[in-house]
N, C-alpha and C positions, 0 to 999 in steps of 0.2 A: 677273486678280487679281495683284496685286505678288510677291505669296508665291513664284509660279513662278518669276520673275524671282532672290531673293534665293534660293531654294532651288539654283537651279543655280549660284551664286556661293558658297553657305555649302558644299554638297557637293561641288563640285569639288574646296576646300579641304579634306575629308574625305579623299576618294579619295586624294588627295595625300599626305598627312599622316595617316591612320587608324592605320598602323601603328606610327607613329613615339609615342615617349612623349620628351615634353619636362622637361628641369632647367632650375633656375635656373642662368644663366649672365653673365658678364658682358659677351659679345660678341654679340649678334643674332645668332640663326640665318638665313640668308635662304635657303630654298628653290631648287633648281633644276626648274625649272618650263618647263624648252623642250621636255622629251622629253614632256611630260602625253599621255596616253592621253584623247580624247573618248568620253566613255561617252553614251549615247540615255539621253533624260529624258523622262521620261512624266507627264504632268497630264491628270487625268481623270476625269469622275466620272458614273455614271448612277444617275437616281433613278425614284422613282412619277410622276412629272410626265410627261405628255403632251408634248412639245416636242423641240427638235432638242438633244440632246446632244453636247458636244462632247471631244475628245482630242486632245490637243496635245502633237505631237511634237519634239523638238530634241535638239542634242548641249549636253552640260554645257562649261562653257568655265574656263581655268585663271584665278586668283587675280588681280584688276587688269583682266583684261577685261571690256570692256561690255557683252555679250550674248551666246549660243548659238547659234550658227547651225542656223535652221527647218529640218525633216526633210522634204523632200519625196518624192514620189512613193512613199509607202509603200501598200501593201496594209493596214487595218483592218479585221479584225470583233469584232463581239460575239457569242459563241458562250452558248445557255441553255442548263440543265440538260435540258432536253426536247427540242434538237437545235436548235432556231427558230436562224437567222445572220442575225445585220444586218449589211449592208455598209456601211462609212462612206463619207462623200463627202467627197473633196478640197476644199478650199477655197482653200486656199494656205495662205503664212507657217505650214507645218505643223500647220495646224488640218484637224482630220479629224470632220464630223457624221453625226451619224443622221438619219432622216428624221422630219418634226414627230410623226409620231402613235405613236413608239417612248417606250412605258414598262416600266420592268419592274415584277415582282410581286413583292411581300411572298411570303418562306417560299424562293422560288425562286432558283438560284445562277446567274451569270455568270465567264464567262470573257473575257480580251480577247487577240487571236490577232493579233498584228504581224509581216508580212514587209516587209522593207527590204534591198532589194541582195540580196545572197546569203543570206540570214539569216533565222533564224524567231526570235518572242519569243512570251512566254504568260503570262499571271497562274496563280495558282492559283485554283479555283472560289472564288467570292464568294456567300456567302448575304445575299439583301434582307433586314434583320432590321427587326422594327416597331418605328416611335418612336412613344411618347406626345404626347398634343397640347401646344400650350404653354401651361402654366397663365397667365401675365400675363408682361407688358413693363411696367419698371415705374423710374420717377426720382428721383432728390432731387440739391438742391443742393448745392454741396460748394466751399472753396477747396482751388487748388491752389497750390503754391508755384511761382513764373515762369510759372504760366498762369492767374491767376486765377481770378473766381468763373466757375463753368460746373454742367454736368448733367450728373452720372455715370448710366450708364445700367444697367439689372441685367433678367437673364431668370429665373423660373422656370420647373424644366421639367417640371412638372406631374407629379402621380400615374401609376401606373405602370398597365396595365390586370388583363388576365388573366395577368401575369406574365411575355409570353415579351416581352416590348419590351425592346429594348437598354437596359444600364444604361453605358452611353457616348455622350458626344455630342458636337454637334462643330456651333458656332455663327457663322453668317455674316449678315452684313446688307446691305439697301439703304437709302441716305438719300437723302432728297428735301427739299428746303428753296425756300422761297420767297423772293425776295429783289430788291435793286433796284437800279441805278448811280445816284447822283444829286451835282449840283454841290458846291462846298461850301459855299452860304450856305445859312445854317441855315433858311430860308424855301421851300427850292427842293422842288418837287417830284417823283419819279420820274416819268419820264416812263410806264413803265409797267412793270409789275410780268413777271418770268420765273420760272422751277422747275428748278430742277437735282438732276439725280439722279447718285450715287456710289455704288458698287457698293462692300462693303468690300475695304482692301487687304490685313485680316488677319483670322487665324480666331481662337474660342479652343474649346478642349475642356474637358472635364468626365466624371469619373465620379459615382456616384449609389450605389456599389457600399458595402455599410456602414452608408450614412448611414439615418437612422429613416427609414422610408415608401419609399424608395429612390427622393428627390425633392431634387435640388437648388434652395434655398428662394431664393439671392440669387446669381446668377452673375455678375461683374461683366462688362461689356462694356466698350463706349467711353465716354469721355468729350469731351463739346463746349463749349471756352470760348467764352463770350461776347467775346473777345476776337476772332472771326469771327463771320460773316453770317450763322452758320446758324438761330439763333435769334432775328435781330430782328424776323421778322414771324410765321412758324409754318413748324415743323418734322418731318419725319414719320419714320420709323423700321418697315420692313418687317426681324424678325427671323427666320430661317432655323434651324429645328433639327431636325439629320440624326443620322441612328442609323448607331451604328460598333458593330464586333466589339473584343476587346482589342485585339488585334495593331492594327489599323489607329489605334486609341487614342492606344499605345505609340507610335506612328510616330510620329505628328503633334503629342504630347506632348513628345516628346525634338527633332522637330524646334524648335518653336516654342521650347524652352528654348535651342538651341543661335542660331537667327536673334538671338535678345533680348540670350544673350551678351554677344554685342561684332561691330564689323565684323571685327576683327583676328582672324589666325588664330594669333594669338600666346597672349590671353588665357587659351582653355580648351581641353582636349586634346579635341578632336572628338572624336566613337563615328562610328563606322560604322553607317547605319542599314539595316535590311533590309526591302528593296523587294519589294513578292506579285509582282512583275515579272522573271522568266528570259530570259535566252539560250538556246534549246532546243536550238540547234546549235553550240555553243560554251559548255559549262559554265562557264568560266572567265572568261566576259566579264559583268563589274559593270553592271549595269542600275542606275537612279535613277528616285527617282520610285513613283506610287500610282496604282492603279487603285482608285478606291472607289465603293461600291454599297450605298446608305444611301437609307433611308424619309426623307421631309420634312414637315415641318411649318412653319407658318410663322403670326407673329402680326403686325398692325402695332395701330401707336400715334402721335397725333399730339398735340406741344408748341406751344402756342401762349402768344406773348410776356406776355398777357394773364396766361397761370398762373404765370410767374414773382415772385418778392417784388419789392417794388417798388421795394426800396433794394439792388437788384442792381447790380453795379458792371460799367456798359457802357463807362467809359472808354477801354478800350484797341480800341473796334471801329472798324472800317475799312469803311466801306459804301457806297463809289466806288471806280472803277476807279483802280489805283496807275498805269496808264497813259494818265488823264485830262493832259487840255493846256491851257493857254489859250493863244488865239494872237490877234495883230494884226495887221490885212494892210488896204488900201486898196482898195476894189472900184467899179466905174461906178455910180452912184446910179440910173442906169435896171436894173440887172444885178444889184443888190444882194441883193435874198434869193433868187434864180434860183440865185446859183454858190455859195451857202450854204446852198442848203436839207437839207443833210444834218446843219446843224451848230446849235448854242442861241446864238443873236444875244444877247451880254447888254448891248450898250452901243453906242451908235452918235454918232459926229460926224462935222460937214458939215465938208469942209475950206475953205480959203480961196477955192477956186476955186469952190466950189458943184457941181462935176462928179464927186466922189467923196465917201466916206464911208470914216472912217477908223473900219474895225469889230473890236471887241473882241468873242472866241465862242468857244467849247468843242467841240472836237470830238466829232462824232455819240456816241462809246462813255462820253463823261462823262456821259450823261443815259439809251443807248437800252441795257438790257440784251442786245437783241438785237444787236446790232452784233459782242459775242465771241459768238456761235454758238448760245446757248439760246435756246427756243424762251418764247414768252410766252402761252402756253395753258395751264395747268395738265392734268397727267396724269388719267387716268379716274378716278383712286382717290382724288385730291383733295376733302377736305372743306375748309369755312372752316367 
């Protein structure tokens, strides 16, 4: 997810700057930023799901650089309240998994136990707390201003059960949409149809704490212009909702407001956020980053262009590749669709000589969605 990326670019900025309190001035302040201290950032989360979970390690990187450099060769486990240790597996590029058939339990608390170099690090215990199911996933139309008409999307997170369910939550998705390359005469048709699926690159949270029934009724999500392919043929939406303690809330609340801020670390006076994440042999070394340990839930729902109004404005869609071609080139008339056959013949003449053909043709990706790398099977979970 993108989040981990922005997170170690808005925190560094933090680390930097947390202490400092900024005035209005009339000269720029510009940071000296050579001596920056790399603090370990930690992304990571285990839920109820059966599958391989994952923990990603890296160092935070200063202000204008493009990346953190991945943590390798660390020691991880996952330590439970009842002694059980999972050892994580290496993967590389600082990604550290569990094994497929590791879940944890609702009610039961985790630890996460990182040695790197000389050093130990440790969460504080994490209680699995229960989430409620998701009541509905659910749309309406809406304009936008510079993104035109499109589908805002909204979660209910359902009633709450015997009371002990988190009244915090913290919402992610997957999209899947169907879609097509094709020419640009208005006649032509896809060659054939692919599905692309996109993981979200941001979260949102939510509390329920207060509110009557202690059920958030309209949570807003994403929004998708028809000004993209995501809706021109049917569109699907798998929603994700995990249960958090306050504290981890708080986190990811204040982080999320400070990402949305601005990119500049000019705008608003960072906070310093506090990571369940320690130095256990060095108190005084700043850890970044979340260990979270949240119940899942999950709803899908699928858009088809059919349920849209029908005086929807697709004006501004683009549904061919913006790195379609047309090219002309001269080939053997014995040879001709042989050294073509990867590409859409749209027009052919004999030249004077009778021994070539001067051909007009689209390159393969203007017509075959497979050609950039998706796959044209629709996924298992695929309805029409």
């Amino acid at each position: 997810m993108d989040v981990l990326k922005r997170l170690n670019l808005k925190l560094a900025g933090i680390f930097v700057l947390g202490i400092v309190c900024f005035n209005a001035c009339i000269t720029e302040f510009k940071p000296d930023v050579s001596d920056y201290e790399y603090a370990l950032v930690v992304d990571g989360r285990i839920t109820n799901q059966k599958k391989n979970h994952t923990i990603k390690l890296s160092k935070s990187y200063n202000y204008g650089a493009d990346k953190g450099k991945a943590v390798n060769g660390a020691l991880v486990r996952i330590i439970s309240d009842d002694g059980t240790n999972e050892l994580l597996v290496e993967k590389g590029n600082g990604i550290y998994t569990t094994s497929a058939n590791f879940s944890a339990i609702v009610g039961s608390s985790y630890r996460l136990y990182i040695k790197y170099e000389d050093k130990e690090y440790e969460s504080i215990p994490e209680i699995m707390l229960p989430v409620n199911k998701v009541d509905s996933v659910f749309w309406q139309v809406e304009d936008r201003e510079g993104m035109g008409s499109g589908v805002q999307l909204f979660v209910s997170s359902g009633k709450r059960g015997i009371g002990k369910e988190s009244e915090y939550y913290k919402w992610e998705f997957n999209e899947t949409w169907k879609f097509s390359v094709q020419v640009f005469e208005n006649n032509a048709k896809p060659f054939w149809y692919c599905w692309k699926n996109v993981p979200s690159a941001d979260y949102y949270v939510g509390s329920s704490e207060g509110l009557a029934g202690n059920v958030i009724e309209k949570q807003a999500l994403n929004f998708i212009s028809t000004e993209t392919n995501r809706l021109f043929y049917r569109y699907s939406i798998n929603v994700y909702q995990y249960s958090m303690n306050r504290n981890s809330y708080l986190y990811f609340k204040q982080l999320k407001e400070q990402l949305e801020s601005s990119s500049s670390l000019f705008e608003k006076t960072p906070m310093v956020l506090h990571s369940n994440i320690s130095c256990i042999t060095d108190e005084s070394e700043i850890v970044l980053g979340y260990f979270e340990v949240s119940e899942v839930d999950s709803s899908r729902i699928f858009i088809d262009k059919n349920e849209l109004p029908s005086g929807i404005n697709w004006s501004g869609l683009t549904n061919f590749d913006t790195a379609c071609v047309m090219y002309n080139t001269i080939v053997d008339t014995s040879m001709a669709y042989q050294q073509l056959d990867q590409s859409l013949i749209i027009d052919t003449l004999v030249t004077p000589t009778w021994d070539t053909f001067l051909v007009h043709y689209y390159s393969r990706r203007c017509f075959d969605c497979t050609a950039t790398g998706f796959p044209n099977v629709p996924p298992d979970y695929w309805k029409e």
